[in-house]
VOGU-3710 file (C-alpha; in Angstrom, 3 decimals, decimal comma):
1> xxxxxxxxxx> 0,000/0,000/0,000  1,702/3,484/-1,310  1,637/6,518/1,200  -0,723/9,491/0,431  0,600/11,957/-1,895  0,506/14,690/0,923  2,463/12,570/3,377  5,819/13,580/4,423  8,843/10,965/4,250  9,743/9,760/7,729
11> xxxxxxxxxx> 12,730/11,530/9,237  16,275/9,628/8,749  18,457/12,719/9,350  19,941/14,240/6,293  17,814/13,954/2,719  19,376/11,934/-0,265  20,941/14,025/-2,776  18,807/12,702/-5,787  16,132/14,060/-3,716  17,298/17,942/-2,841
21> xxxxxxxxxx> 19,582/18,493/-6,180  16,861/20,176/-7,708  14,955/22,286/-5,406  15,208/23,026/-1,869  12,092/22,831/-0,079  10,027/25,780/1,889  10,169/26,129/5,604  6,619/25,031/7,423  3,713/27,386/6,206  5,694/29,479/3,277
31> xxxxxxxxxx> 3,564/27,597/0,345  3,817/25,434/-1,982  5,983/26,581/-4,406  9,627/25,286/-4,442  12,828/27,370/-2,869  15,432/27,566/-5,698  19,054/25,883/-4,554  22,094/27,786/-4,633  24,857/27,176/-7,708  28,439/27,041/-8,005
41> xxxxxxxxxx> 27,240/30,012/-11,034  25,307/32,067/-8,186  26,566/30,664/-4,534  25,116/31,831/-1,342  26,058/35,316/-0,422  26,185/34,589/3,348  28,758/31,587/3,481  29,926/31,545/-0,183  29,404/28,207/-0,938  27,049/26,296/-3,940
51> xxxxxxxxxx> 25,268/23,830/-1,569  22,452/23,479/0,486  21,392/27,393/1,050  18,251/28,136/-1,216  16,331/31,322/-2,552  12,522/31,826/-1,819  10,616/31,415/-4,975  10,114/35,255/-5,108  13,993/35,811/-4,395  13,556/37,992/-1,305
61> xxxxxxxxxx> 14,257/35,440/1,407  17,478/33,775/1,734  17,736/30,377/3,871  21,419/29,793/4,262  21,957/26,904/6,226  25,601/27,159/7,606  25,857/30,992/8,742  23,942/33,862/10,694  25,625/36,589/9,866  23,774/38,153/7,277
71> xxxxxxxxxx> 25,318/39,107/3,934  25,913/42,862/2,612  22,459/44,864/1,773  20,468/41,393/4,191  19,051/41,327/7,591  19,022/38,437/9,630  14,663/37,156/10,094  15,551/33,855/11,946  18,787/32,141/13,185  18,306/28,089/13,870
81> xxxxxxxxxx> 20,192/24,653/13,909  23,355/26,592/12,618  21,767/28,983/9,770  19,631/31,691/9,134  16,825/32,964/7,487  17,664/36,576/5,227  15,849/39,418/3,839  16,772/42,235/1,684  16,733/45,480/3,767  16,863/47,826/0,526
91> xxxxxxxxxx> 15,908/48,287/-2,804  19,330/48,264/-4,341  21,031/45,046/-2,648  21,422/43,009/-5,812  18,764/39,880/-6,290  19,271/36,451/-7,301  18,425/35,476/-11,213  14,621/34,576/-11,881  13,990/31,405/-12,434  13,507/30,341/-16,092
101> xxxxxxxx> 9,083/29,674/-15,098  9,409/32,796/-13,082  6,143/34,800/-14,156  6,814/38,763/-14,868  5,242/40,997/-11,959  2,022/43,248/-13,764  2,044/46,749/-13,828  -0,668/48,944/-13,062
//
């Protein structure tokens, strides 16, 4: 008998890697859309590195999972287990590159 669709894998400490390459998940109540990993193209601005951190799907949240110091033009929302949770704290910090389904904000 299969799990429900909705269920949530039993904890076993870190994921697999075939099952974070590609996205990194949201924290608890932040939707459903997918957080966009970190690259060795556009690493994390608060430890430098191309692993594990992740963008919010809207690119104004940073989860960077091995520092909480926040990066230049970043506050610090949330420190826990190690990392931290960032948000821009001006207009001109620079933003990570939309994703490639990204849909164009409307003017009005």
């Amino acid at each position: 008998m299969n799990p429900p669709k909705n269920a949530r894998p039993a904890a076993t400490g870190r994921a697999s890697k075939s099952s974070t390459d590609s996205q990194h998940t949201a924290p608890a109540g932040a939707g459903q859309e997918r957080w966009r990993r970190v690259t060795k193209a556009y690493p994390c601005p608060a430890c430098g590195k191309p692993d594990w951190c992740g963008w919010a799907p809207d690119g104004e949240l940073l989860k960077c999972e091995r520092v909480t110091e926040a990066p230049a033009g970043m506050i610090l929302v949330k420190a826990a287990d190690g990392g931290a949770l960032f948000k821009y704290c001006d207009a001109i910090a620079p933003r990570p590159p939309k994703s490639p389904g990204a849909k164009k904000a409307r003017t009005i």
